[in-house]
Phi, psi and omega in degrees: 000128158296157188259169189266162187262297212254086166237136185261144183230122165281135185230121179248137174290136176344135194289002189246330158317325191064040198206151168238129192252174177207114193252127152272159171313289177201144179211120184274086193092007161228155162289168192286148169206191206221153182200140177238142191212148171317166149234151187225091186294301200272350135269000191042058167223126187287144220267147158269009174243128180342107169243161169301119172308147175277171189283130158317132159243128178285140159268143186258130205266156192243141129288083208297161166249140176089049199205120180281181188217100174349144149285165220254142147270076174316022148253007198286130183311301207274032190222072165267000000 
């Protein structure tokens, strides 16, 4: 196994976005950079040209009725 030159962390956007954003990890001989490139979902293939990231939409967590709601666990370090 080779060590990697280049490793990336993907981040995928709505799918009515069209976009793939990307960070690198590491990179070998270059600076770190951040990149957003088209998506084409049904065939799943990425534009080599750059775009503006779309805005994050905060996700909204839904409550079912009748759905119980865990208790906190009060053996936890950090649940002080």
């Amino acid at each position: 196994m080779d060590a990697a030159d280049v490793a990336l962390l993907m981040e995928a956007n709505t799918k009515e976005d069209n976009a793939m954003s990307f960070e690198t990890t590491k990179i070998r001989g270059a600076k770190e950079m951040k990149f957003t490139s088209g998506m084409d979902w049904d065939t799943l293939r990425i534009s080599p040209v750059s775009i503006e990231k779309p805005q994050a939409v905060e996700k909204v967590k839904v409550k079912r009725a009748g759905t119980p709601v865990p208790e906190p666990a009060n053996d936890l370090p950090w649940d002080t």
